[in-house]
MIFILUM-93377 format. One record per residue: x, y, z of N, C-alpha, C in turn. Coordinates in steps of 0.02 Angstrom, whole numbers, plus 50000, padded with zeros to 5 digits. Layout:
BEGIN
XYZXYZXYZ/...
//
This chain:
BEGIN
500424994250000500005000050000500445006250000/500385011449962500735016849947500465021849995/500495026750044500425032450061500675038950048/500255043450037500495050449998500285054650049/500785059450043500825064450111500535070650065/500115073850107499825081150068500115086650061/500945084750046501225090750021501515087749955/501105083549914501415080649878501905078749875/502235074649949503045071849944502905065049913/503215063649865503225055149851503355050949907/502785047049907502905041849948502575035149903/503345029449904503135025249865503335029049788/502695025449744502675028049669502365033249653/501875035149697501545040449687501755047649711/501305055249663501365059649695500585062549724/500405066449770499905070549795499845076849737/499265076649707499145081849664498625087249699/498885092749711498455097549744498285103849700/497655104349687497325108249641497535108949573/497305112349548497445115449462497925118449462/498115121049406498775123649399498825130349365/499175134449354499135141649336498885140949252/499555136649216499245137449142498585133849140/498305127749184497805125849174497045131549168/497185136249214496755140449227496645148349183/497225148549149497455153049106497085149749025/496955144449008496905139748941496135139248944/496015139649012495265141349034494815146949013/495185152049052495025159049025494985160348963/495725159048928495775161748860495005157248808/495205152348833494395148748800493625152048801/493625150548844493005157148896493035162848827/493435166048840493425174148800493125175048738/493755169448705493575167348640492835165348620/492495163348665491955161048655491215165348651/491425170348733491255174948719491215181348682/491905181548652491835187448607491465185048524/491515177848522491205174948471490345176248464/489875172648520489355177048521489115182548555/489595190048566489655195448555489455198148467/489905196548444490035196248354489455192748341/489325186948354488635184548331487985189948325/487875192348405487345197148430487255203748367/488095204548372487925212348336487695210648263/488255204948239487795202448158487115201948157/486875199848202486265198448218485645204048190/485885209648245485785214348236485555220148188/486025220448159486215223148080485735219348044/485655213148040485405208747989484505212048002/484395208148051483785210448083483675217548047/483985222648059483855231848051483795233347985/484245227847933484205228447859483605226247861/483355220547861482785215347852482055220947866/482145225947933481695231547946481625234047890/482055237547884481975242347832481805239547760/482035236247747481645232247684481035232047696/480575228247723479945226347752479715232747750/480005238247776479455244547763479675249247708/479875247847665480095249447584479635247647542/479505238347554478945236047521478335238347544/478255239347572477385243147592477325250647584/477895251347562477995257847555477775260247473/478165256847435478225255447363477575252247338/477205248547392476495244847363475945248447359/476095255347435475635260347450475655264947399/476085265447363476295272847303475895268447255/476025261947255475725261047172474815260347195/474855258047243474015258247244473745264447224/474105270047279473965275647268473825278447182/474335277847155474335277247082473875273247040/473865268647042473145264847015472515267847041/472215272047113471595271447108471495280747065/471945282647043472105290147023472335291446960/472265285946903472565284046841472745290246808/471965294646794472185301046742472815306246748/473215304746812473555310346848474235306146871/474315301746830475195298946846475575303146825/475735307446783476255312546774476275315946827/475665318546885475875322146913476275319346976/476095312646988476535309447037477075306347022/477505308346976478355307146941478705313746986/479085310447032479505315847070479905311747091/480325315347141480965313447187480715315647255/480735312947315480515312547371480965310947433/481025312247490481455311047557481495316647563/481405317247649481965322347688481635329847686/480765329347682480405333047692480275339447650/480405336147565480355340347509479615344447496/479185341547507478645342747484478055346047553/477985351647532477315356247602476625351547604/476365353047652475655349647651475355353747608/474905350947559474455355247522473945357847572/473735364047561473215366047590472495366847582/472145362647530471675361447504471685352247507/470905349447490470925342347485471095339347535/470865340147608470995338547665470035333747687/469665335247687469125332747712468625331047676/468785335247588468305337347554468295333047500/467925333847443468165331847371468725332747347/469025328847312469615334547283469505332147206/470115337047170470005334947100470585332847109/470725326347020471275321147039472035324647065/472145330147018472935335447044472865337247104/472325338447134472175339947232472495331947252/472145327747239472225319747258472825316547260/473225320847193473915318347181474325319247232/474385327147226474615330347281474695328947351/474015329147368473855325947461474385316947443/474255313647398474445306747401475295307647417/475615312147365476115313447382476615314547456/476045320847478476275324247528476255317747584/475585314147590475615308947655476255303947650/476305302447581476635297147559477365299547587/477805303347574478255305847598478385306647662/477825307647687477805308847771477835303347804/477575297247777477705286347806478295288047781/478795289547715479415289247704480025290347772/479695296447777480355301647825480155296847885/479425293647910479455290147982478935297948016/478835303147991478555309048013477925309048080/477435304948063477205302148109477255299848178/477805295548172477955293448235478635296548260/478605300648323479255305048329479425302848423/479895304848420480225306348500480465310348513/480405314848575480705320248581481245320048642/481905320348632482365319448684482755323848686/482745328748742483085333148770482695341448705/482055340848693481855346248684481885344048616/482175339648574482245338748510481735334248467/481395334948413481005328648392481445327048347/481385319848353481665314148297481085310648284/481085310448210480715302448182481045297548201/480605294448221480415285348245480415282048201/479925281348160479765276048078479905278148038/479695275947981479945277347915480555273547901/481035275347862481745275547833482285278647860/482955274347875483215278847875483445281147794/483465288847810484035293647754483605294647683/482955292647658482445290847628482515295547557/482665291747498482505295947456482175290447409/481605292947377481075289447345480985293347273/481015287747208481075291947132480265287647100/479995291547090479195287847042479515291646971/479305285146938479415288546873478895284246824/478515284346750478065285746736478195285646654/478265279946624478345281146551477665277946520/477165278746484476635275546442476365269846508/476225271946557475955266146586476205263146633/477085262246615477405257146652477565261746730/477505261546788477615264646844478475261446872/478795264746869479265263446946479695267446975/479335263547035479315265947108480115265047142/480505266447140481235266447193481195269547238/481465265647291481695267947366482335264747385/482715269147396483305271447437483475273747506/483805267847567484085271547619484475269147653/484985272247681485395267547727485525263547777/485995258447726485805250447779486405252947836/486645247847879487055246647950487745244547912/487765241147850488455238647832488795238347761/489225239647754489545240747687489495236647645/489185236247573489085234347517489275237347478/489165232247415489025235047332488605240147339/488685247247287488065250247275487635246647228/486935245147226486635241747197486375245247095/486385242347066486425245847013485535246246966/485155246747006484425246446978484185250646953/484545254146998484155262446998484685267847020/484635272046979485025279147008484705283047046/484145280547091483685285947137484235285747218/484385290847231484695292247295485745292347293/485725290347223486505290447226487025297347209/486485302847200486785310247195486785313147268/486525310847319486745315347375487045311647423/487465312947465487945310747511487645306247590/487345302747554486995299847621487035292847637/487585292147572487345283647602488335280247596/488745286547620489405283547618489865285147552/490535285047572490725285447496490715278247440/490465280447377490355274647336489745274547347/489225275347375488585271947415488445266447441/489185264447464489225259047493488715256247551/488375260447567487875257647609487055259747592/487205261347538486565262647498486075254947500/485635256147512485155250047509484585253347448/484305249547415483715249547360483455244947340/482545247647342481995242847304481785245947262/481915242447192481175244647148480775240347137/480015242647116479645241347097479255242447039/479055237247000478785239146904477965237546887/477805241346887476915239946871476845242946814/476435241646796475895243446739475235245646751/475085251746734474485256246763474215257146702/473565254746658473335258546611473165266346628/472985269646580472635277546591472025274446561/471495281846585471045281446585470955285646514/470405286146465470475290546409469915293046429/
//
């Protein structure tokens, strides 16, 4: 029978092993970290992905709302061919409760439409300041209007550096989405609207 003394003196063949050891506990940690800083990086990808995925999702309802808009207003698509974001357009001051005629109709469609763009609606005010809540960020929106065919582009900036996308040139003249437009995000959309004769 071998006896081992608890200062790890050999006695016999054996030694007394008393606790862990420094690098043991060090190989520990460094593991640990690694692991954690791994889903850290996960979280924030996460993140980003998620915030792109937002903003898409309210692009398309965005772009579906313009063309409805446009279909139930056929005779008056020229007048809704513009460029839009960032609070271009005044509220009309007529065509609020009443009848309107279709250029009143256009107009008001415009003006609301822009206002879901910017997020205008829903605001916060922190430290005396309002910010939009919804909408887009950085929002620039191009309708354009040849014999019928409608499309609708929207433009705004995503969380992470890309290709600029090459669909559309709506939003790539002003400085908002990085150099290159590397963080330019864009949807279009292509319908077909008869006119009315």
């Amino acid at each position: 029978m071998l006896i081992e003394s608890r200062r790890g003196e050999r006695v016999g063949m054996r030694y007394l092993q008393q606790g862990i050891g420094l690098i043991e506990v060090l190989i520990a940690v460094l593991v640990l970290s690694v692991g954690i800083l791994g889903v850290a990086a996960l979280q924030i990808t996460g993140k980003q992905a998620l915030s792109d995925a937002s903003q898409r999702s309210v692009a398309t309802g965005l772009a579906r709302d313009m063309a409805e808009r446009m279909r139930s207003n056929p005779s008056e698509l020229e007048s809704y061919e513009t460029t839009l974001g960032g609070g271009t357009i005044t509220e009309p001051g007529t065509c609020r409760n009443t009848n309107c005629t279709t250029a009143q109709l256009a107009a008001r469609d415009l003006f609301e439409w822009e206002q879901l763009l910017d997020g205008a609606d829903e605001t916060v005010v922190i430290g005396g300041v309002t910010t939009n809540t919804g909408g887009l960020v950085n929002p620039r929106a191009c309708i354009t209007h040849t014999l019928g065919k409608i499309t609708v582009a929207i433009a705004w900036r995503g969380t992470t550096d890309q290709l600029n996308p090459t669909a559309s040139t709506c939003g790539e003249d002003v400085t908002l989405y990085d150099t290159d437009n590397t963080r330019r995000r864009l949807l279009v959309i292509n319908t077909y609207i008869a006119t009315l004769s």
